[in-house]
N, C-alpha and C positions, 0 to 999 in steps of 0.2 A: 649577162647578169653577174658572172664572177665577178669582171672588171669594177660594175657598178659597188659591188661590193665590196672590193678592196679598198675601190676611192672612199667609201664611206667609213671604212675604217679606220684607213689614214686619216681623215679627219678629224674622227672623235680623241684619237691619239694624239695630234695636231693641237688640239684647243686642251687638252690635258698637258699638255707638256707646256704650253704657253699659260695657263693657271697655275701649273707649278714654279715654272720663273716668278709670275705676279707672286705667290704665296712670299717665294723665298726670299723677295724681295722686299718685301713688306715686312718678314720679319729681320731681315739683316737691319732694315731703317728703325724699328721697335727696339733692337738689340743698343741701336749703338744712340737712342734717346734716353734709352733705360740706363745707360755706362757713363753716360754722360750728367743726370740728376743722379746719379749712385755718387759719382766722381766730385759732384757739388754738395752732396749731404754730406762725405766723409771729409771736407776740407774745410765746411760749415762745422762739424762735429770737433773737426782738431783745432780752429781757430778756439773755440770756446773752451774746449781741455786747456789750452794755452792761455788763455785770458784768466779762468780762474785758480790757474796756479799763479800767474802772477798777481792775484789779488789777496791770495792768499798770504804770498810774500810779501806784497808792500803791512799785511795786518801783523805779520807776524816782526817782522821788522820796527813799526809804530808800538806794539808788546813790548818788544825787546830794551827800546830807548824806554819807556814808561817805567820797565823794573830795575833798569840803569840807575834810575835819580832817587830812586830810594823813595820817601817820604815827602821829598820836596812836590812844592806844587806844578801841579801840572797848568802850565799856561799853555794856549793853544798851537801847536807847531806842526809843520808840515816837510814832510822829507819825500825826495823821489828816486829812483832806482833806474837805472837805465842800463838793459843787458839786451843780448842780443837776438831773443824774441820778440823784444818789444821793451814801452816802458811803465812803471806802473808810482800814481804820485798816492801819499797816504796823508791825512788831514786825523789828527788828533784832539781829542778835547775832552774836560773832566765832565762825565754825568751829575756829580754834584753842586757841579756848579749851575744846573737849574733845575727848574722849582717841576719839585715832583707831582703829577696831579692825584695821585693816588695817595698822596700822605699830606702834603701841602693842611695848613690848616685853614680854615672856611676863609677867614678877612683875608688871608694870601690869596686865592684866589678870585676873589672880590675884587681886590685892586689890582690883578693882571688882566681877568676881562677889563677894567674900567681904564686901564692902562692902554691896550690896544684898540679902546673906542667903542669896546659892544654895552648894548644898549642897558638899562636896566643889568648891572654888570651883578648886585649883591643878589639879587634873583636866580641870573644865573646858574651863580654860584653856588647858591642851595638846590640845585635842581643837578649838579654835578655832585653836591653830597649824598643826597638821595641816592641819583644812578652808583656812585661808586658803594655805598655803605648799604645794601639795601635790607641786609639783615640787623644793622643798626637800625633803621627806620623800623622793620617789622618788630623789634623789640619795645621799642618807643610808643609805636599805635600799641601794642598787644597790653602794656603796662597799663596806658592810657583808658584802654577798655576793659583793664583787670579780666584779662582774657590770657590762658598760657598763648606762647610765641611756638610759632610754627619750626621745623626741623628747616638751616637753611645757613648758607656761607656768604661773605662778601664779594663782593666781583673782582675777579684776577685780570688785571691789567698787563696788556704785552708790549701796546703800544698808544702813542699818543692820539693814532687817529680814531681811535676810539671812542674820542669824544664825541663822535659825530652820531653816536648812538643817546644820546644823550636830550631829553626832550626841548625843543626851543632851539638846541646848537645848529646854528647855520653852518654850513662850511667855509663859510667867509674867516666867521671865527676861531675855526680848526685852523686854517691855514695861519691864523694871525701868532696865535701861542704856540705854534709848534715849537719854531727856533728856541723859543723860552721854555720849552717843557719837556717833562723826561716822567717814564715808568721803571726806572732805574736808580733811582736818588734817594733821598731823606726827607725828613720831616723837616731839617732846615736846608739852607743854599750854603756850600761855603764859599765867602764871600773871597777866601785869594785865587779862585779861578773859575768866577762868576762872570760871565758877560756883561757890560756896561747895561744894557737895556734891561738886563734879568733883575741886577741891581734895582736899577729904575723903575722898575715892577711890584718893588717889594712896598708894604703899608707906609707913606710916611714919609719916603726918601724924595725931600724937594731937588730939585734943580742945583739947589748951592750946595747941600749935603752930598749928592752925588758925583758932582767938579771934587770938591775937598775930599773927597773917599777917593777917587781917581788917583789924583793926586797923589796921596798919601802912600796907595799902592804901590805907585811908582818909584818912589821913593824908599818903600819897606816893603816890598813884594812878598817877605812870610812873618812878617810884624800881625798875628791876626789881632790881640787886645789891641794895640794900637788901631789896629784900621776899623774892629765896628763901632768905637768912640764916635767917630765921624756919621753913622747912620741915626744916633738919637735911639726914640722908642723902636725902627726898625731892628735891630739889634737881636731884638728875641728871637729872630728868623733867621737867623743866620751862626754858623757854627763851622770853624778851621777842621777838616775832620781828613787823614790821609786820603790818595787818590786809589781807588778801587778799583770803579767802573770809568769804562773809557768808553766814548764814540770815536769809531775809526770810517772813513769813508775812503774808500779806495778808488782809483779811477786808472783804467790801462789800456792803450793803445799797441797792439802790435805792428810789426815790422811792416805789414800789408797792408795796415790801417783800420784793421778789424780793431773795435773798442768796446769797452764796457765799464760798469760800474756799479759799487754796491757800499751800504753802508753798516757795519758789524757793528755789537755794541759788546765788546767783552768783559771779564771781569778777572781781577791778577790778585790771588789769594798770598798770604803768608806761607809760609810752609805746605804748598798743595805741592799735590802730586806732577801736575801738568802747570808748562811757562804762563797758560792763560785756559778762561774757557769761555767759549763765545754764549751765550745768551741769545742772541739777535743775528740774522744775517738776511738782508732784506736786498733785491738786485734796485738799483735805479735804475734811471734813464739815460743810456748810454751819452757821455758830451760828446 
């Protein structure tokens, strides 16, 4: 009976000692899948440290040239940097040069929906006064009703897609004005670094006024009396005013191939404290 019980205890010791291997085993393979997504999130984690400091440089870079030219206009230009993390290309262009929908006046608006084909565009475009001014409006009904006006502010615009809060606005329509439209601009466009289409958008400006304003640009690129001659009655809408606000779009591929991209919309003061201050910093869709 001893014997019987030793064999039995060699056994239970036996299948202990083989659960222990199984255990250790298990966890060495746990160990080295855990080391290995560790090892993937910290090189994910540094490609992107790496990306957005170069994105930061191609903006601050696009700044730099901006405060360079002084007062001159800004027409749309693009620079690219190539170092040995990677490289990063930067795409500049003046916010004033389109048409703001937060300030825009009603007929401006009017004629860029009907410009890009939406339907019933003057409707629209009162239904975008409305949403943007809505304590304008509650002032308007409260007079109307000879009623006091309720306690209450305008709506703070940050971005263009916001129009899509707007009632009737399809996002067909969003998509269409974007390119043309800014939450960053004035009450007019200035027309020396204005886009052809923005132009084109403006009340008024036919086909042959648009050619001859082209034209003329090219020819006097900071001539502004000269060149809103050529718009006719559009003219009220438009105003040469220095460059302020900048969109900057950055795009940067590193050495590995890891890529990104983002579009900043910053703002370059006189006499500020700081070379620039961002406003906006929105990631896109990596190309």
């Amino acid at each position: 009976m001893a014997a019987a019980a030793n064999d039995q205890r060699r056994g239970v010791v036996l299948v202990a000692v083989l659960w222990s291997i199984a255990l250790l085993s298990a966890l060495a393979m746990a160990a080295s899948t855990t080391f290995r997504g560790f090892a993937g999130i910290v090189t994910v984690d540094r490609n992107r440290v790496q990306a957005e400091a170069l994105l930061s440089a191609g903006v601050e870079t696009a700044a730099g040239i901006v405060a360079a030219s002084g007062d001159a206009p800004l027409i749309d230009f693009e620079t690219q940097l190539n170092m040995a993390a990677g490289s990063v290309r930067a795409h500049a262009s003046d916010e004033g040069g389109r048409i703001d929908i937060g300030k825009a006046p009603l007929e401006v608006l009017a004629a860029l929906f009907s410009f890009v084909g939406a339907p019933e565009a003057e409707a629209l475009a009162a239904e975008v006064e409305r949403w943007r001014n809505p304590r304008r409006a509650e002032l308007a009904a409260a007079a109307a009703a000879a009623a006091p006006p309720r306690e209450g502010t305008d709506l703070q615009l940050t971005d263009v897609r916001q129009l899509a809060g707007v009632p009737g606005m399809s996002p067909e329509w969003v998509n269409a004005v974007a390119p043309l439209t800014t939450v960053f601009g004035n009450e007019t466009v200035n027309p020396l670094t204005a886009p052809a289409q923005v132009v084109a958008a403006l009340p008024g400006v036919s086909r042959t006024a648009l050619a001859a304003f082209l034209e003329q640009r090219r020819r006097t690129p900071t001539d502004a009396d000269r060149l809103v001659q050529f718009l006719g009655p559009a003219n009220r809408y438009v105003s040469a005013k220095p460059t302020r606000t900048i969109s900057v779009e950055v795009a940067t591929r590193l050495a590995g191939g890891y890529a990104a991209a983002a579009r900043a919309i910053i703002v370059i003061l006189p006499q500020d404290t700081q070379p620039y201050r961002v406003l906006a910093w929105n990631p896109l869709r990596s190309p």
